[in-house]
DSSP file (Angstrom, degrees, kcal/mol; ACC not computed):
  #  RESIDUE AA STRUCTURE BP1 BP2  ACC     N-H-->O    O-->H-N    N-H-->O    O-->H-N    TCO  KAPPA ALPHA  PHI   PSI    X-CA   Y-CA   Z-CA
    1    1 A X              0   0    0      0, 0.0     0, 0.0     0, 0.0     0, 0.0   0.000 360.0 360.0 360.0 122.5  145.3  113.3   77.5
    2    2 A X     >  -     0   0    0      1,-0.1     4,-1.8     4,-0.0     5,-0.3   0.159 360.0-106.7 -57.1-177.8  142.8  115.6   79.2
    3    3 A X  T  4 S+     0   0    0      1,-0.2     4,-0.5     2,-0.2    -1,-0.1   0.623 123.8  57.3 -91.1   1.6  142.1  119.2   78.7
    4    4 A X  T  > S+     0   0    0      3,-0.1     4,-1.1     2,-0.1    -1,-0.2   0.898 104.8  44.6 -48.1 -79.4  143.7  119.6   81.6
    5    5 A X  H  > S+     0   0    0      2,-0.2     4,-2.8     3,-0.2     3,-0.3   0.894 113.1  55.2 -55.0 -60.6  147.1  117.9   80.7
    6    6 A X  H  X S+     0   0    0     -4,-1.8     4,-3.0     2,-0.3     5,-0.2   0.920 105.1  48.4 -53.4 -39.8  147.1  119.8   77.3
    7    7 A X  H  > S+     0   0    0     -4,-0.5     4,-2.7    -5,-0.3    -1,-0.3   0.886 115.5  46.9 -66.4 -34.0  146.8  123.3   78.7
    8    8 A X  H  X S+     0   0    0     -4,-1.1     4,-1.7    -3,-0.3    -2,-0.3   0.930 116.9  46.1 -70.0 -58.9  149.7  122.3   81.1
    9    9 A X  H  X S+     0   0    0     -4,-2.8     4,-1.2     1,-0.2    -2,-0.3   0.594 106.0  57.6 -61.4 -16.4  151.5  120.9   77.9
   10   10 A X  H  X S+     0   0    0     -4,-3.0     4,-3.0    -5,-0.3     5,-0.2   0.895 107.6  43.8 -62.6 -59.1  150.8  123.7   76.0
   11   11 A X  H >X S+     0   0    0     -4,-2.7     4,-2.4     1,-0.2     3,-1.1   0.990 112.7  56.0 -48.3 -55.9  152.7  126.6   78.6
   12   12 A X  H 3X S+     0   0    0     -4,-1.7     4,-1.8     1,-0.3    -1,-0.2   0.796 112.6  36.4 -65.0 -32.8  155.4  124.3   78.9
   13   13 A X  H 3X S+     0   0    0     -4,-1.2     4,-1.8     3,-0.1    -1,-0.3   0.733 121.3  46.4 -58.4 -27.7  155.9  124.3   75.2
   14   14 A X  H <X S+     0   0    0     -4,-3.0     4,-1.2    -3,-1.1    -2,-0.2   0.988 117.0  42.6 -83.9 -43.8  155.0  128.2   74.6
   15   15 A X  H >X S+     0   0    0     -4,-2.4     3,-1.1    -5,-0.2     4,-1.1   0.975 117.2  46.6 -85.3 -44.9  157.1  129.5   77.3
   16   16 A X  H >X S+     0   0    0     -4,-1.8     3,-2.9    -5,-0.4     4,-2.0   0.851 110.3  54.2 -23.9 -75.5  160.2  126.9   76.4
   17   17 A X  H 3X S+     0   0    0     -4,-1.8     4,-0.7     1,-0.3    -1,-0.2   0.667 110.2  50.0 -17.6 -50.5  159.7  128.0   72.6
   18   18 A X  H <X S+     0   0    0     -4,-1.2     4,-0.9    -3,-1.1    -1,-0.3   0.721 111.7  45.8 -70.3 -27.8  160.1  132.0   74.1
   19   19 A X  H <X S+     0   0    0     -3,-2.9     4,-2.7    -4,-1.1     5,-0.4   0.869 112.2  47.7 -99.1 -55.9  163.3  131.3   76.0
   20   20 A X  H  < S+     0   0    0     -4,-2.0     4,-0.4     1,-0.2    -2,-0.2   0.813 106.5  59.4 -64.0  -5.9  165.2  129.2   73.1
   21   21 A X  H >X S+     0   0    0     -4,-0.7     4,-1.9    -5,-0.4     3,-0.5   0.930 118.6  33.5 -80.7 -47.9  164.0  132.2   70.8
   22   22 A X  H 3X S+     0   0    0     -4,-0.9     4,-0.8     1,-0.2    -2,-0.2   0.651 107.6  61.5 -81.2 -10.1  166.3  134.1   73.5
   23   23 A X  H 3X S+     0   0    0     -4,-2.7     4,-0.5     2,-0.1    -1,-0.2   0.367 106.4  44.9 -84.8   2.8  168.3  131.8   73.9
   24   24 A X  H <> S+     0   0    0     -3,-0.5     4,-2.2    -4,-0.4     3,-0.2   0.795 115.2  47.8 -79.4 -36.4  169.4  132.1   69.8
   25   25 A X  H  X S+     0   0    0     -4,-1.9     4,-1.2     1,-0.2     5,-0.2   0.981 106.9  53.5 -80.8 -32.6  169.6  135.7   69.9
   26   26 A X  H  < S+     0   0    0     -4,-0.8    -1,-0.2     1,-0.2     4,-0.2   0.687 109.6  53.4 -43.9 -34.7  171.7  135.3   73.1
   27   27 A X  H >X S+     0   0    0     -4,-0.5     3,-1.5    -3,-0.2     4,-1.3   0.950 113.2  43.8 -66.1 -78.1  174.0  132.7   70.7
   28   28 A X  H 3X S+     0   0    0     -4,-2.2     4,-1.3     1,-0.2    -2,-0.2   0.676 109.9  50.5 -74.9 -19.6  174.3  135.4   68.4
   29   29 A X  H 3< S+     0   0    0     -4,-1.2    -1,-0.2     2,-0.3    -2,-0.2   0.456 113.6  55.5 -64.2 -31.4  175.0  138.6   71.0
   30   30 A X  H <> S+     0   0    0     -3,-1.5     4,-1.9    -5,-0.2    -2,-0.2   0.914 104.4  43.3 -82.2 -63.4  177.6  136.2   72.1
   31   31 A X  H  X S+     0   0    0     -4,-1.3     4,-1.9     2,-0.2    -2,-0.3   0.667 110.6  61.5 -60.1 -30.9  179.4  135.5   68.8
   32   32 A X  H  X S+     0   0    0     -4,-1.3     4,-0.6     2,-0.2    -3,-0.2   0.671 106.6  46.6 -70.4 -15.1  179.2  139.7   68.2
   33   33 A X  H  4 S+     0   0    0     -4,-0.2     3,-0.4     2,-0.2    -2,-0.2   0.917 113.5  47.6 -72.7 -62.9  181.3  140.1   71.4
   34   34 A X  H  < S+     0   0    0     -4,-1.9    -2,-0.2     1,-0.2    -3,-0.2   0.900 115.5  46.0 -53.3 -48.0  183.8  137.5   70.3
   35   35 A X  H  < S+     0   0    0     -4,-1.9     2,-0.6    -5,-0.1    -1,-0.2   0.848 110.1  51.3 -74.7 -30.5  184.0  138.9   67.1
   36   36 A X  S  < S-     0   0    0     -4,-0.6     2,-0.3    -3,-0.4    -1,-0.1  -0.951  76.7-141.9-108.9 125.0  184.4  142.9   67.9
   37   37 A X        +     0   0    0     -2,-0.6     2,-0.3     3,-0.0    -3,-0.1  -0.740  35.8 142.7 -80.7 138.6  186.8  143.6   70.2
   38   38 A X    >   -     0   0    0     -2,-0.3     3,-1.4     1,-0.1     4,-0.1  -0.973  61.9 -74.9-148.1 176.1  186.2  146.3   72.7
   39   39 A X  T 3  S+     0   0    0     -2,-0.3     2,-0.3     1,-0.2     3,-0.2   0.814 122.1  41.4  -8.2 -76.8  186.6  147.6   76.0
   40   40 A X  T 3> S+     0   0    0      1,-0.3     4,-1.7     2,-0.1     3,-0.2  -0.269  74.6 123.7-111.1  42.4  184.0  145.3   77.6
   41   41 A X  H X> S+     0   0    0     -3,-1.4     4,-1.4    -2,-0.3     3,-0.9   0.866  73.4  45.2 -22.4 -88.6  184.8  142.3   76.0
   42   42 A X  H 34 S+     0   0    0      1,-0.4    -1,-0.2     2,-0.3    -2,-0.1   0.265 115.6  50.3-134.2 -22.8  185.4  140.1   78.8
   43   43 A X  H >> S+     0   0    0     -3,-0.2     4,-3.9     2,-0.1     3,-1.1   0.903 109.0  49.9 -94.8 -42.0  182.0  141.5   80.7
   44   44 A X  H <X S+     0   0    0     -4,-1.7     4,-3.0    -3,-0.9     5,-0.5   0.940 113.3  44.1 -85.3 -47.1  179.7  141.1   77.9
   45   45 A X  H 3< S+     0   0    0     -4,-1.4    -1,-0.2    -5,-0.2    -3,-0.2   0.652 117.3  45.1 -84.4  10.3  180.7  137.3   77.1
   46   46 A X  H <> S+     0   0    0     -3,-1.1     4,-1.4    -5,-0.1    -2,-0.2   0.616 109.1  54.8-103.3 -34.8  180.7  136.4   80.6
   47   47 A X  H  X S+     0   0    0     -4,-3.9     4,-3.1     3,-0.2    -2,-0.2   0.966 117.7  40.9 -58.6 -44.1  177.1  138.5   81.1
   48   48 A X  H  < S+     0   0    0     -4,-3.0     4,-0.2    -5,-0.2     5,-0.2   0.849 106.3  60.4 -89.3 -25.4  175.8  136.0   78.0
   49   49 A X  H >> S+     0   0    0     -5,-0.5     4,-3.6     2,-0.2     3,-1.6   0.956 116.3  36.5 -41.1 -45.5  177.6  132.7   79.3
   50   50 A X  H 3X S+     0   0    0     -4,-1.4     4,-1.4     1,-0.3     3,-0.5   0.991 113.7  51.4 -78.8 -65.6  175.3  133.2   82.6
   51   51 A X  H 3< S+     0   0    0     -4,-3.1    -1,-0.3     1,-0.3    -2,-0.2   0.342 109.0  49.5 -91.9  14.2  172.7  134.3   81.3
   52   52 A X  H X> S+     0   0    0     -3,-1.6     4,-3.1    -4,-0.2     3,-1.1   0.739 111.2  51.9-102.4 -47.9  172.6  131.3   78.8
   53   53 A X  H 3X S+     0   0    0     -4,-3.6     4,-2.8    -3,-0.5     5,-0.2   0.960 109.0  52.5 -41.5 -53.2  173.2  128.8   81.6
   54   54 A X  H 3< S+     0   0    0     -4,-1.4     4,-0.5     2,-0.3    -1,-0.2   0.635 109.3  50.4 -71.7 -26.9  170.3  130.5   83.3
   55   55 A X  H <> S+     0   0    0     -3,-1.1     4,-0.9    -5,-0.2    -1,-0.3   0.945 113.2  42.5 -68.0 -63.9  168.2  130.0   80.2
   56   56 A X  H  X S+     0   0    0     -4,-3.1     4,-1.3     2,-0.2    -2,-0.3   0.644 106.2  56.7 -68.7 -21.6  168.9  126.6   79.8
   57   57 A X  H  X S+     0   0    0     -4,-2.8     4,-2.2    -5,-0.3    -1,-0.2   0.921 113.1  51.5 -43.5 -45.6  168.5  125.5   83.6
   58   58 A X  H  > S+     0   0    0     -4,-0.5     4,-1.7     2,-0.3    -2,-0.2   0.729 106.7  49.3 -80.0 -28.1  164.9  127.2   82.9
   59   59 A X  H >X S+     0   0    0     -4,-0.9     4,-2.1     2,-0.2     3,-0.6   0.984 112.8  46.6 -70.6 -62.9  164.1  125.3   79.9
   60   60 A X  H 3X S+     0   0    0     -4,-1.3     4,-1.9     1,-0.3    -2,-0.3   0.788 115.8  48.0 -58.3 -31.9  165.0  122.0   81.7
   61   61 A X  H 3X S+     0   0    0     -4,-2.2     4,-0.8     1,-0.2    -1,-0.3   0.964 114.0  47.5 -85.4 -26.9  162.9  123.1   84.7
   62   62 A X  H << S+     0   0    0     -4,-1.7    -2,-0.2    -3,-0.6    -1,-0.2   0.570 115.7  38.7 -23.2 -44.2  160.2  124.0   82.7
   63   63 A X  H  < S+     0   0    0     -4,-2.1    -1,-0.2    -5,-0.1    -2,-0.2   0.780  97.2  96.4-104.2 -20.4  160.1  121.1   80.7
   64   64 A X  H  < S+     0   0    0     -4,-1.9     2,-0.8    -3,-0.2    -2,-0.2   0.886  92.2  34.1   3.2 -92.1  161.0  118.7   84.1
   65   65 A X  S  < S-     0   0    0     -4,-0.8    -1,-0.2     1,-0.2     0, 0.0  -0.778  76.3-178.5-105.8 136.0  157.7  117.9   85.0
   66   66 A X  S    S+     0   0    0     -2,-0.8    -1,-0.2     1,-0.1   -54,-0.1   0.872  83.7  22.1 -85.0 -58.2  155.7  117.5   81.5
   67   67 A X  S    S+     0   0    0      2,-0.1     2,-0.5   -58,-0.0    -1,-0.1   0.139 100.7 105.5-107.4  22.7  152.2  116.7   82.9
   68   68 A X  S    S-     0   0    0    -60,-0.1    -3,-0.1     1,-0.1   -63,-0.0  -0.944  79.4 -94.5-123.2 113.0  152.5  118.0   86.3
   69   69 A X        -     0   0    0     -2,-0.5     2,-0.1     1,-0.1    -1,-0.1   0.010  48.4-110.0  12.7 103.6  150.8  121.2   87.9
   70   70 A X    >   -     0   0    0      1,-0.1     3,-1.5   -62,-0.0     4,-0.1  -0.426  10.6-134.5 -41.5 130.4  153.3  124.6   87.8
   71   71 A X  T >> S+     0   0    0      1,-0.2     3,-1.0    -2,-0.1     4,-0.5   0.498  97.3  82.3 -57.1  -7.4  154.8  125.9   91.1
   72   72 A X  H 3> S+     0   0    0      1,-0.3     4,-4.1     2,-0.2     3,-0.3   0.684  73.1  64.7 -75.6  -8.3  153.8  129.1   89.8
   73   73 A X  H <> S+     0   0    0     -3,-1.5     4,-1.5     1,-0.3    -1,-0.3   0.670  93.2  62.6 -97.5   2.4  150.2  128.9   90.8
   74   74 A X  H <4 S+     0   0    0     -3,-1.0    -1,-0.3    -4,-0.1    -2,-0.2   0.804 116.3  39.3 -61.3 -34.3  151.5  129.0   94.5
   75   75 A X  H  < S+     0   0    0     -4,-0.5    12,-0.2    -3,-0.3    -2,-0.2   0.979 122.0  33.3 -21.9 -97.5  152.7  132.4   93.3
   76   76 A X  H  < S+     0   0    0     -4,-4.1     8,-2.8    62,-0.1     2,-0.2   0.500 110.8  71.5 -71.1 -16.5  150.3  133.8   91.1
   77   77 A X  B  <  -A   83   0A   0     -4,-1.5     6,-0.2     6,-0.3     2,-0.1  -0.630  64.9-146.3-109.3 150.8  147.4  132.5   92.9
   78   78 A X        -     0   0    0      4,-2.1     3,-0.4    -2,-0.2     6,-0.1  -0.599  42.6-105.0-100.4 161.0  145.6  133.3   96.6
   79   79 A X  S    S+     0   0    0      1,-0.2    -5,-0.0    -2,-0.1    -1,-0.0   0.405 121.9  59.6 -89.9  37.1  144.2  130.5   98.2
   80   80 A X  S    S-     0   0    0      2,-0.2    -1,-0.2     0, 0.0    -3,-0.0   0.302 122.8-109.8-121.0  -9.5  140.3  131.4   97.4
   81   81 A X  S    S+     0   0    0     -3,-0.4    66,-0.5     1,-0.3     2,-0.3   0.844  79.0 130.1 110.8  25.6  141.9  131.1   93.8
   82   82 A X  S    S-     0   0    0     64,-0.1    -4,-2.1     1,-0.0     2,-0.5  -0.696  72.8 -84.3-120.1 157.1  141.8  135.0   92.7
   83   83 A X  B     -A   77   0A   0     -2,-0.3    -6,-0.3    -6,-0.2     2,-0.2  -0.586  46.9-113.3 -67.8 120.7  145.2  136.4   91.4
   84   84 A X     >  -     0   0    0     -8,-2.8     4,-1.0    -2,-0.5    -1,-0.1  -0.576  18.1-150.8 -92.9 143.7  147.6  137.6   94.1
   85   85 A X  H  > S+     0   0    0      2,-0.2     4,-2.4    -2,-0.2     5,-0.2   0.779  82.7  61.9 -88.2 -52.3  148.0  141.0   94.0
   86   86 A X  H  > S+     0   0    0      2,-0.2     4,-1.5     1,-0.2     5,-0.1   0.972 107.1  49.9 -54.9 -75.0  151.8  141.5   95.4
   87   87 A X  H  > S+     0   0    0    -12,-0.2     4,-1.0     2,-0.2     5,-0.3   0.924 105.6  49.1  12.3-101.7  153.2  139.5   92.6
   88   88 A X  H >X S+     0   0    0     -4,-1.0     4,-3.7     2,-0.3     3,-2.2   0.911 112.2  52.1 -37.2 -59.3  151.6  141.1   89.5
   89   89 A X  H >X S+     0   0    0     -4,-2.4     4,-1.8     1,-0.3     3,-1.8   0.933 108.3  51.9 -48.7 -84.7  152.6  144.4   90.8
   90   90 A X  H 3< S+     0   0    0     -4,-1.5    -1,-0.3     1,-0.2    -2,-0.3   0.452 110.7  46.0   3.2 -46.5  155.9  143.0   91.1
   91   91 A X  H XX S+     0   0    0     -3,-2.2     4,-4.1    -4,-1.0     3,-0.9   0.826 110.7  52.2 -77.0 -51.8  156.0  141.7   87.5
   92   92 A X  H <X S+     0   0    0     -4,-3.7     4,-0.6    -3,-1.8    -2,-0.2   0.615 101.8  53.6 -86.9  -2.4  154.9  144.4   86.1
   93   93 A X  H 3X S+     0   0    0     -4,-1.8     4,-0.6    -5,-0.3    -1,-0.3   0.543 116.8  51.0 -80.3 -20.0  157.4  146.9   87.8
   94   94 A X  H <> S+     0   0    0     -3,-0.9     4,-3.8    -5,-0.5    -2,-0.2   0.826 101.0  56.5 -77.9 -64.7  159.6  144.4   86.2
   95   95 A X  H  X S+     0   0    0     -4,-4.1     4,-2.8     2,-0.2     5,-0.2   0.812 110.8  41.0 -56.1 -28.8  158.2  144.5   82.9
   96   96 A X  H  X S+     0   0    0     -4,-0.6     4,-1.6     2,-0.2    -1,-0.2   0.843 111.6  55.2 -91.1 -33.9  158.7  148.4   82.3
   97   97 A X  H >X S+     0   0    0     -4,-0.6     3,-1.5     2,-0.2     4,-1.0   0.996 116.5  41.4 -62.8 -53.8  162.2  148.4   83.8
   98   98 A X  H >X S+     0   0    0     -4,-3.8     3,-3.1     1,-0.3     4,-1.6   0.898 112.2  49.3 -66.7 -54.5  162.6  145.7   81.1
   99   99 A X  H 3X S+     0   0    0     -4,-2.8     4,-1.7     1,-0.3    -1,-0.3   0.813 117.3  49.5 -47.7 -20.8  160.6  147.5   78.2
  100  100 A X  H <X S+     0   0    0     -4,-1.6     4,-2.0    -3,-1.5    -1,-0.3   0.943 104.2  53.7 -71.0 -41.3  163.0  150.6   79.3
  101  101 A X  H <X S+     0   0    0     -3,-3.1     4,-0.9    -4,-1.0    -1,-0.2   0.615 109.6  46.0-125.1 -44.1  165.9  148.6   79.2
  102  102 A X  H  < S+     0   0    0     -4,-1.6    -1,-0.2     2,-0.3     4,-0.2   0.797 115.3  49.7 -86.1 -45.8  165.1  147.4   75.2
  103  103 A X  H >X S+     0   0    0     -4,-1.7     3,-3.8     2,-0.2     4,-2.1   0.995 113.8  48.5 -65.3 -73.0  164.2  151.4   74.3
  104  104 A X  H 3X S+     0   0    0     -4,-2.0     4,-1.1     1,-0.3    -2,-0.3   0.622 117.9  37.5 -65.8 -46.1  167.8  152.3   76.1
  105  105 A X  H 3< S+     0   0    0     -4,-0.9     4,-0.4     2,-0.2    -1,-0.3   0.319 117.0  49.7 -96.4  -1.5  169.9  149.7   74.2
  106  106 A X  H <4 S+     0   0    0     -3,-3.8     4,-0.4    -4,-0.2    -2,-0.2   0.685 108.9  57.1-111.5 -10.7  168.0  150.1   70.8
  107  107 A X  H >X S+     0   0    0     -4,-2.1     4,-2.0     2,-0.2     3,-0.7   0.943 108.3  43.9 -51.4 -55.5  168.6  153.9   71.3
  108  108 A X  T 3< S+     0   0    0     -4,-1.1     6,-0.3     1,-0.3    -3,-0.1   0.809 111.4  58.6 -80.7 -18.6  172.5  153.5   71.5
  109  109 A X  T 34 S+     0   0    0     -4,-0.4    -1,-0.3     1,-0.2    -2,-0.2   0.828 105.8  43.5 -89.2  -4.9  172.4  151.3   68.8
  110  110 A X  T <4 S+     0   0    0     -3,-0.7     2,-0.4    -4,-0.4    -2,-0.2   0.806  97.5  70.1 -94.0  -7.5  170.9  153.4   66.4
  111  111 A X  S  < S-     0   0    0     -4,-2.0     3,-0.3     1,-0.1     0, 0.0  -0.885  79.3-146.0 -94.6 153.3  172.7  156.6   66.8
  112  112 A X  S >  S+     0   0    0     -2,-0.4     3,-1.3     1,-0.2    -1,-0.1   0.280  79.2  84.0 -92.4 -20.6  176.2  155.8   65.5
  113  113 A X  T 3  S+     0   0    0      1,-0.2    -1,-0.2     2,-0.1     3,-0.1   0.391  85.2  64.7 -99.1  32.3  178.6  157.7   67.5
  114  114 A X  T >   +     0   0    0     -3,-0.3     3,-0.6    -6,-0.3    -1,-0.2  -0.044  60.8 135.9-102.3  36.5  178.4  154.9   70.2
  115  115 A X  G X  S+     0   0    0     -3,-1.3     3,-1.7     1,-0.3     4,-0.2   0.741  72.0  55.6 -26.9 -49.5  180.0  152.5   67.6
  116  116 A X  G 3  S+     0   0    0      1,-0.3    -1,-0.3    -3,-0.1   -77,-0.1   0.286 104.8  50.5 -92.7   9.9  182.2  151.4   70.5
  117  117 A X  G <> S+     0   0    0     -3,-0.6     4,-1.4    -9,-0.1    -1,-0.3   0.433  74.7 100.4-115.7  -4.9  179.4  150.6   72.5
  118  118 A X  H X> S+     0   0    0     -3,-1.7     3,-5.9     1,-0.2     4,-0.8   0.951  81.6  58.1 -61.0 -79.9  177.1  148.3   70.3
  119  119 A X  H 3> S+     0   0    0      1,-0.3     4,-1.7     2,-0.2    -1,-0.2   0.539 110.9  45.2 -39.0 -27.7  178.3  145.0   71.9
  120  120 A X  H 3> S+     0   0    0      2,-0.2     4,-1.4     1,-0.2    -1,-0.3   0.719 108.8  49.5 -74.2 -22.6  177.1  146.4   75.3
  121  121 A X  H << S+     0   0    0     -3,-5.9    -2,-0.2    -4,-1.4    -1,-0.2   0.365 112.0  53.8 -88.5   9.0  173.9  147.6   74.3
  122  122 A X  H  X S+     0   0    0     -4,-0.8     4,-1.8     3,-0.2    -2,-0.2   0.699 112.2  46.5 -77.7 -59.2  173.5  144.0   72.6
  123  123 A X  H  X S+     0   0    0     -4,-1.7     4,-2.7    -5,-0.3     5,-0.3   0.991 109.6  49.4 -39.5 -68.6  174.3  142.6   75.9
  124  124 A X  H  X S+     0   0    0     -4,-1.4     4,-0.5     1,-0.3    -1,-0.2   0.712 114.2  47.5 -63.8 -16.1  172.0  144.9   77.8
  125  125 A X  H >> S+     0   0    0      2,-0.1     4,-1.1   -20,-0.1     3,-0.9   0.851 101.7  63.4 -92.8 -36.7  169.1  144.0   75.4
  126  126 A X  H >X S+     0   0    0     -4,-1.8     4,-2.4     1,-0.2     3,-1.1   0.998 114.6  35.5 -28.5 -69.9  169.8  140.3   75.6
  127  127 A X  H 3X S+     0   0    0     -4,-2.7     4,-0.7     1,-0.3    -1,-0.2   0.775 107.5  59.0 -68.0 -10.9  168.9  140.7   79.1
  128  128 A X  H <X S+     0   0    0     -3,-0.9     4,-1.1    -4,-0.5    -1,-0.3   0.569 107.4  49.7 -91.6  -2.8  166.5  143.0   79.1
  129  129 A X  H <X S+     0   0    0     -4,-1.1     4,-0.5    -3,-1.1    -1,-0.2   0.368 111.1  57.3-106.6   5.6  164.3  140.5   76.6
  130  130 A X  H  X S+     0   0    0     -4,-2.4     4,-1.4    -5,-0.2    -2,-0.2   0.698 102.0  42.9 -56.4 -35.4  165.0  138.3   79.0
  131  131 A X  H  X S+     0   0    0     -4,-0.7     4,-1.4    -5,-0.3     5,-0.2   0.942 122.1  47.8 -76.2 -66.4  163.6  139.9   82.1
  132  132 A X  H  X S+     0   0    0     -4,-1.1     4,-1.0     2,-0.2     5,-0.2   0.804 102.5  56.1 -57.8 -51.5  160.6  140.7   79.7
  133  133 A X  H >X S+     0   0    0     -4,-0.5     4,-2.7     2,-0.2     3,-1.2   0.975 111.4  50.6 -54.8 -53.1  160.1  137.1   78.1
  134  134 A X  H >< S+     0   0    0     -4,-1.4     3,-1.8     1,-0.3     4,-0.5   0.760 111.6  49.6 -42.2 -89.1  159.7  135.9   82.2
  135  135 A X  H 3X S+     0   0    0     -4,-1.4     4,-1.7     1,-0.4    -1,-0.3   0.302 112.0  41.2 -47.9 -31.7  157.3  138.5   82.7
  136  136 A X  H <X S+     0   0    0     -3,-1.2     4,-2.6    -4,-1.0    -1,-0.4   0.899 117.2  50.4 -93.9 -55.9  155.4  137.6   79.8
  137  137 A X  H <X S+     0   0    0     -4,-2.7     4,-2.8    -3,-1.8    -2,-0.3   0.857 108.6  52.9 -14.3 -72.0  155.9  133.9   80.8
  138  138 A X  H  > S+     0   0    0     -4,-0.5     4,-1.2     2,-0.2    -2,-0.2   0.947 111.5  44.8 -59.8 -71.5  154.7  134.9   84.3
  139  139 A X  H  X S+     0   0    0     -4,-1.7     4,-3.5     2,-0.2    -2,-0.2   0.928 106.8  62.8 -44.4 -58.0  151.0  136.8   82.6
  140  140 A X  H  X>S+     0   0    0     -4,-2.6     4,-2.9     2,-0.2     5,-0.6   0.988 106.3  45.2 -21.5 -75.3  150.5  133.7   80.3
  141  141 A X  H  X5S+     0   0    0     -4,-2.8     4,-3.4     1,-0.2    -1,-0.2   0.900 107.9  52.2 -40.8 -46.7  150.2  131.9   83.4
  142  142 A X  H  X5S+     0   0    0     -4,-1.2     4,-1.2     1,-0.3     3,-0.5   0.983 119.8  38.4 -79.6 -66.9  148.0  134.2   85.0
  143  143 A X  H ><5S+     0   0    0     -4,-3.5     3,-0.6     1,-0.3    -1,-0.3   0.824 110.5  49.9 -47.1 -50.5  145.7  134.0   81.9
  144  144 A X  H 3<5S+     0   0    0     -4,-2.9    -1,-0.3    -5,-0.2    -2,-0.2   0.821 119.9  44.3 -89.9 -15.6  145.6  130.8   80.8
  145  145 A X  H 3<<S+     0   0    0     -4,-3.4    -1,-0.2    -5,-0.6    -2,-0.2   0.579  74.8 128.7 -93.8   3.3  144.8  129.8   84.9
  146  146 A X    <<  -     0   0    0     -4,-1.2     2,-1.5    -3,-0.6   -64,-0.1  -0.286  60.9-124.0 -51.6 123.2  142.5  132.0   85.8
  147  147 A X        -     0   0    0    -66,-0.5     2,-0.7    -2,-0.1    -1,-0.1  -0.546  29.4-167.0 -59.1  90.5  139.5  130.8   87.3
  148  148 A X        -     0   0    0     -2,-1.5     2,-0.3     1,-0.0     3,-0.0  -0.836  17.7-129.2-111.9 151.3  136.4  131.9   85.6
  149  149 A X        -     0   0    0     -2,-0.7     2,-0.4     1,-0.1    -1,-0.0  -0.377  25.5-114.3 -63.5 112.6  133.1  131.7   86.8
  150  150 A X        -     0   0    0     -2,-0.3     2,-0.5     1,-0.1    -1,-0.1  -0.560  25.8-159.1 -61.6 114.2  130.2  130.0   84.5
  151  151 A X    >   -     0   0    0     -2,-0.4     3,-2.0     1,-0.2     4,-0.5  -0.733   9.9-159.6 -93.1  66.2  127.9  132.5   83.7
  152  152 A X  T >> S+     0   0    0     -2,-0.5     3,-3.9     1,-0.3     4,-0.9   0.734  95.1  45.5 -31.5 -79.0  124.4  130.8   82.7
  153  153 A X  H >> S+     0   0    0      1,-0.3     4,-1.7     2,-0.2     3,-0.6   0.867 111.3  62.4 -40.7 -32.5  123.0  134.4   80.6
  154  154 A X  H <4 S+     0   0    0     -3,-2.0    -1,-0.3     1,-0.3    -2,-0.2   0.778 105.6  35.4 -64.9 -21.3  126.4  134.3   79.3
  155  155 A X  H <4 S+     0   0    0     -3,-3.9    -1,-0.3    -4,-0.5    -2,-0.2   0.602 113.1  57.1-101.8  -0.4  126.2  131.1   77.6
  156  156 A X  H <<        0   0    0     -4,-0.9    -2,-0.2    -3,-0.6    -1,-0.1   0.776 360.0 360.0 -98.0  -2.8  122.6  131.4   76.4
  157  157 A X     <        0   0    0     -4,-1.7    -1,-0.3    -5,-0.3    -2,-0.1   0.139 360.0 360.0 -63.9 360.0  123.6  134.6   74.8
């Protein structure tokens, strides 16, 4: 296997790894709905059914072609090979609604007179470290495929 192959088997193992880590907690988020009844029973274990399907399609497409070139770099990439710009923004307008999204559900779960409310802000952080693991997923790429330029002073320094 080339170095090539490896770096391409390496994303596809770190970003799986990141999505069954969300897809566990999703497992457990799942089982705290089921177990406390509330109000929004019926929304919260239907929000973590989908979004567990949605997990596990993405591991399987992920892991789908092993040794094969990501569609992502049609994405992330221009064709003169520089990072497109529309994208990234994108991501990262993603990535702060998410990081907001994880402060707003780990707020309601620490103050205590929104007992009745945990299993929805357990839901709504499931997804929002979902949204955030893509994102993260998405910058990985962008790093580990970035073209850089061989710098002769740089390597005799």
């Amino acid at each position: 296997m080339n170095a090539s192959e490896r770096k391409i088997v390496a994303f596809r193992l770190i970003s799986s790894f990141m999505i069954l880590l969300n897809l566990g907690f999703n497992i457990f988020v799942m089982y705290y709905s089921i177990t406390n009844i509330s109000q929004n029973q019926t929304v919260n274990i239907v929000s973590c059914v989908f979004s567990s399907l949605l997990m596990i399609f993405e591991i399987i497409f992920i892991l789908r072609g092993w040794k094969k070139e990501s569609q992502i770099y049609k994405i992330a990439f221009n064709t003169n090979e520089r990072i497109n710009n529309v994208p990234l923004i994108a991501i990262s307008v993603f990535f702060v609604f998410g990081l907001g999204l994880i402060i707003l559900s780990t707020l309601l779960n620490v103050y205590k007179h929104f007992e009745p409310n945990i299993s929805t802000s357990f839901s709504i952080l499931n997804i929002a470290i979902y949204l955030v693991i893509n994102c993260l997923i998405y910058y990985l790429y962008c790093f580990m495929y970035k073209k850089r330029e061989v710098n002769l002073r740089s390597l005799i320094k």
